[in-house]
C-alpha positions in Angstrom: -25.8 24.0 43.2 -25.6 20.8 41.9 -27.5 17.4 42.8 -25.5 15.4 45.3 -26.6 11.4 46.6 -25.5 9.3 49.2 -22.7 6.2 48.8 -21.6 3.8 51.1 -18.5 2.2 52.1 -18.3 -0.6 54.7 -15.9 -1.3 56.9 -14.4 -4.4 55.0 -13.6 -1.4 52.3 -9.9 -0.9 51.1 -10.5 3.3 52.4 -9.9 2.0 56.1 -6.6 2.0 57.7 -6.8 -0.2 61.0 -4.0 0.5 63.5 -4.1 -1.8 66.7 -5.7 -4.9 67.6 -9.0 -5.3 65.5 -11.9 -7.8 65.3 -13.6 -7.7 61.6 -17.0 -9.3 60.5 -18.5 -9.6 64.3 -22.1 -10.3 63.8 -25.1 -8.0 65.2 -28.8 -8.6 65.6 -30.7 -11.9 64.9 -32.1 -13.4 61.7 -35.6 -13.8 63.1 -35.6 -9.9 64.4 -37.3 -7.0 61.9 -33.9 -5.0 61.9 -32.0 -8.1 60.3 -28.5 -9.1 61.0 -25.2 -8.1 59.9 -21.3 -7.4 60.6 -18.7 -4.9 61.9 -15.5 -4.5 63.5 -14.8 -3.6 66.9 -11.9 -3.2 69.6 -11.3 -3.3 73.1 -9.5 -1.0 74.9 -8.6 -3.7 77.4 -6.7 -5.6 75.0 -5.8 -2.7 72.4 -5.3 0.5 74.1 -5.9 3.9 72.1 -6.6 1.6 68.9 -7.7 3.6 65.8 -8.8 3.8 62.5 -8.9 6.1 59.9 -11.0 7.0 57.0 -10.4 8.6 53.7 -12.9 9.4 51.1 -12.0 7.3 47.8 -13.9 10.1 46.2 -14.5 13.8 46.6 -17.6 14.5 49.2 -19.5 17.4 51.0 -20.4 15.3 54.1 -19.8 12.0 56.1 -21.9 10.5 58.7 -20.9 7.6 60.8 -22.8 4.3 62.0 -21.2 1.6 64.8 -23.3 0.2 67.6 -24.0 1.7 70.8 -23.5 -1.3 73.2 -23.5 -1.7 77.4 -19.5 -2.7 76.6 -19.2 0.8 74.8 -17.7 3.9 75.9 -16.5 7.4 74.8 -13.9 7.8 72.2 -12.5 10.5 69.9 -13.2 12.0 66.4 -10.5 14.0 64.4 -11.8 15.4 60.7 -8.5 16.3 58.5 -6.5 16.5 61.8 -3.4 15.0 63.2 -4.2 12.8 66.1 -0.9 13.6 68.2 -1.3 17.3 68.3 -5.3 18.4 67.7 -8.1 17.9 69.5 -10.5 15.3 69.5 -14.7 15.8 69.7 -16.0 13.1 71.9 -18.2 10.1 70.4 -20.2 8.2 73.2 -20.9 4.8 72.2 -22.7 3.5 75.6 -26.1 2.0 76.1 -26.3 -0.4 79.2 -29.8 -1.4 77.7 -27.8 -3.1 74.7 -26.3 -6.6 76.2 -26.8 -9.1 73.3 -25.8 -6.9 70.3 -29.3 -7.2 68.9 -29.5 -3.7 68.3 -28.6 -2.1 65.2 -25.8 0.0 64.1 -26.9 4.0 64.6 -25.3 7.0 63.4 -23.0 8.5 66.0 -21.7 11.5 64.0 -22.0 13.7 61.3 -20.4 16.9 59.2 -21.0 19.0 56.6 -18.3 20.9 54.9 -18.0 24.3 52.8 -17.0 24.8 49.8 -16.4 22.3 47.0 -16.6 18.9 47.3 -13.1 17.4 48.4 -11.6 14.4 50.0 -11.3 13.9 53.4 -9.9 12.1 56.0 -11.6 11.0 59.3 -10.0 9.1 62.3 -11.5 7.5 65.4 -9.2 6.7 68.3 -10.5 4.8 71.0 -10.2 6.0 74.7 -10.8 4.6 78.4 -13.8 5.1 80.1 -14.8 4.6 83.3 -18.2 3.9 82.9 -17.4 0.5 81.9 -16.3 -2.0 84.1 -12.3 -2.6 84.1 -11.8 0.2 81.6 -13.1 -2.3 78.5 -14.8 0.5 76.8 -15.4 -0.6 72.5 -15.2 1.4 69.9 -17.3 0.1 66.7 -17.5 0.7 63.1 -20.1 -0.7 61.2 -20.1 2.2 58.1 -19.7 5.6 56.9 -22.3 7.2 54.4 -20.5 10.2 52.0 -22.5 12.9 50.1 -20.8 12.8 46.5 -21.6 15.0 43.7 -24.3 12.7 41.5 -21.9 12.9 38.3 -18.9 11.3 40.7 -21.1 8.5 41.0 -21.6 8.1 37.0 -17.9 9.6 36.0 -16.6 7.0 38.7 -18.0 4.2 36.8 -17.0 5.6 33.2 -13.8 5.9 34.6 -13.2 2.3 35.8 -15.1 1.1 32.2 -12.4 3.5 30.6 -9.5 1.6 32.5 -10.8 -2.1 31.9 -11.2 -0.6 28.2 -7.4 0.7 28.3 -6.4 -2.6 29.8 -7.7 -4.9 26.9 -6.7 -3.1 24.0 -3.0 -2.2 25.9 -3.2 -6.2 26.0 -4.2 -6.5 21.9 -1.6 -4.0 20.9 1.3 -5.7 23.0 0.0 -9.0 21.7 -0.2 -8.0 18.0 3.7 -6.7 18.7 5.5 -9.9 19.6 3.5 -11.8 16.9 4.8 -9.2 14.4 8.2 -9.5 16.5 8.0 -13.5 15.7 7.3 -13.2 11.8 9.6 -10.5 11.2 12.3 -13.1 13.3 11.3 -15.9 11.2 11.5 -13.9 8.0 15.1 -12.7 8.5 16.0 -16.7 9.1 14.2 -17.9 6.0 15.8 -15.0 4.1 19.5 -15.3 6.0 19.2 -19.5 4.8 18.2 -18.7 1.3 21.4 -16.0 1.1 23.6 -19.3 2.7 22.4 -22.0 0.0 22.7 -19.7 -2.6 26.2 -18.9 -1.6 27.0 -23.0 -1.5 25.8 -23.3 -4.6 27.6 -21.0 -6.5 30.9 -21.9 -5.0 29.6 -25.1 -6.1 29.7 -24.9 -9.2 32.8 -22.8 -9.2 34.6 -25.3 -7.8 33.3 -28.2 -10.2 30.4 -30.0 -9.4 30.3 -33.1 -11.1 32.6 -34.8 -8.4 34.2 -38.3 -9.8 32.8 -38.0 -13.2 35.5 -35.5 -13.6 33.6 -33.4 -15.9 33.5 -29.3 -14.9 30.6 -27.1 -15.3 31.7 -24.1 -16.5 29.6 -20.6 -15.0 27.0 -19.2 -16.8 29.2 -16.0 -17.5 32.0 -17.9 -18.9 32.4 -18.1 -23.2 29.9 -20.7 -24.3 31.2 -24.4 -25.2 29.4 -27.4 -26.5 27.6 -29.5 -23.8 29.1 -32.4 -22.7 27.2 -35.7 -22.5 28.6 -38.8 -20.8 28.1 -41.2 -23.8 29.5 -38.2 -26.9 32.5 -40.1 -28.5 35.0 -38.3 -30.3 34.2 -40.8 -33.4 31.7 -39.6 -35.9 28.8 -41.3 -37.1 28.8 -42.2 -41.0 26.8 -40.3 -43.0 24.9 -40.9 -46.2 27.0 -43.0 -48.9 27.8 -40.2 -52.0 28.6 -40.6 -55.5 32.5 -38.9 -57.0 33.7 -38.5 -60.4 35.9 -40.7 -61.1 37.6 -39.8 -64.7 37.6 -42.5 -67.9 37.8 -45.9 -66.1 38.3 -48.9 -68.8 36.0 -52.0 -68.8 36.7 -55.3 -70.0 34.6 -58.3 -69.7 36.4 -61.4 -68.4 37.6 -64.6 -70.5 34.1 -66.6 -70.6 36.4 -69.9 -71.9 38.1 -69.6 -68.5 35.1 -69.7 -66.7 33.3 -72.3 -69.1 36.1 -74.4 -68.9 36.1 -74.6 -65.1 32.9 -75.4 -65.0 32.8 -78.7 -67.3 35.7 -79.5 -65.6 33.6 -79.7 -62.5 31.0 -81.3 -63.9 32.6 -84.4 -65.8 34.7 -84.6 -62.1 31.7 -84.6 -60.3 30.3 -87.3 -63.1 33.1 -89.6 -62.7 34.1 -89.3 -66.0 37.4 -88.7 -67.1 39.1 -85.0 -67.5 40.6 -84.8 -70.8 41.6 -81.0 -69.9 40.1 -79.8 -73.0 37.0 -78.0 -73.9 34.5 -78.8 -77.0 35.1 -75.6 -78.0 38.6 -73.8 -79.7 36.9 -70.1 -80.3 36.4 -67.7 -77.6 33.5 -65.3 -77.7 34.5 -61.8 -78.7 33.2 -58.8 -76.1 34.0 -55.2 -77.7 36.0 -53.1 -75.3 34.1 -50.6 -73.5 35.7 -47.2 -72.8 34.2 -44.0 -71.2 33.4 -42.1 -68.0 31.7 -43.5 -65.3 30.4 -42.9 -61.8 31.9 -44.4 -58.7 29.8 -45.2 -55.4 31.6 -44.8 -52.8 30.5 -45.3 -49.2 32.2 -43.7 -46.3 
């Protein structure tokens, strides 16, 4: 048989169900008392007849036991143990001491149970009934706790559990996180690549079309036969090029007439002299240049 320890659960715990009109965190004992102070919920069967509440183990147990206060207001009420309260019948709890008339008193156990078997959860409810003990039938039925007897690994594995959970819960969160950032550069991708497909599109119908706008020209594709590039200042007239030398055949030579020229220029002179001009020269013969006769080159310059 395995080791098996005790856990609490209060009454401000999430395993009560409260049906009927309920006070919570009503304080009990003083401060300056050796049993110390504390809270727990009560009702009156004055104001709340038959009010009850009912526990459930949050985890699987072999026994409960079950503290309230035993006060000079309180009275009997019943007990079911995995029961229906309409149809089975309730063990009696009695919850009076006339003693108790400033709720300095402690809470006390006021029942217990063991159960066979293995452990299991259970559900306990406490319904409050009239008693005529108590003056104008407003008997009060108190909870202050119940106590469980769980398996000592529930304990541990209850723990490891939640620290599984909170574990679960954080990397659920990184993976959903690490999603719609991968969702967001996969989205800003596709529009980078979707605008790179568009301007690659405008361009080539672009240049299709003809690009160079007023200047008239056209740009021809790249697929289209090769032609020479065309420059905005090309002119159809070429440059010159380097002067070149041409046969050309037997060309004759002959001197010119040196009295002509010698004549012109004394006539000149003695005009320029203020002399008279006679019209003739000093000179009747005319020097004699041989006729020169052969091939020669002509420069020509384009």
């Amino acid at each position: 048989m395995g080791s098996f320890q005790n856990r609490t659960i209060e009454d401000v715990d999430t395993a009560f169900s409260w049906n009927g009109n309920w006070t919570h965190n009503r304080p009990w004992g003083r401060p300056n008392v050796p049993n110390g102070s504390g809270t727990y919920s009560v009702s009156n069967f004055r104001n709340s007849p038959y009010a009850n509440v009912t526990f459930t183990f949050p985890v699987p147990g072999v026994a409960f036991h079950y503290f309230g206060l035993k006060r000079n207001a309180g009275g009997r009420y019943g007990i079911c143990v995995d029961c229906n309260p309409n149809k089975d019948r309730f063990d009696t709890v009695d919850g009076l001491n006339e003693t108790d008339t400033d709720e300095s008193n402690p809470p006390v156990l006021l029942h217990s149970q063991r159960f066979n078997g293995k452990p299991a959860k259970h559900t306990v409810t406490l319904w409050n009934l009239p008693d005529s003990r108590v003056l104008g039938s407003g008997s009060e039925i108190t909870v202050d706790r119940f106590l469980i007897e769980v398996p000592s690994n529930t304990m541990s594995s209850g723990s490891d559990g939640s620290s599984r959970t909170k574990v679960g819960v954080i990397a659920g969160g990184v993976v959903g996180g690490l999603a719609v950032v991968a969702v967001v550069v996969l989205g800003i991708w596709f529009w980078w690549r979707r605008k790179r497909s568009r301007e690659k599109e405008r361009r080539e119908k672009f240049l299709h079309e003809g690009g160079l706008g007023a200047g008239g020209g056209t740009i021809r594709n790249a697929t289209n036969t090769e032609a020479a590039p065309v420059t905005p200042f090309q002119s159809s007239r070429q440059m010159p090029g380097p002067p070149r030398e041409v046969d050309a055949g037997p060309v004759e030579m002959q001197p010119p007439d040196y009295d002509t020229i010698s004549g012109s220029r004394s006539e000149n002179q003695s005009t320029a002299a203020g002399g008279p001009n006679t019209g003739t020269s000093g000179s009747s013969s005319r020097a004699q240049i041989p006729m020169v006769t052969g091939k020669g080159r002509l420069r020509v310059e384009n």
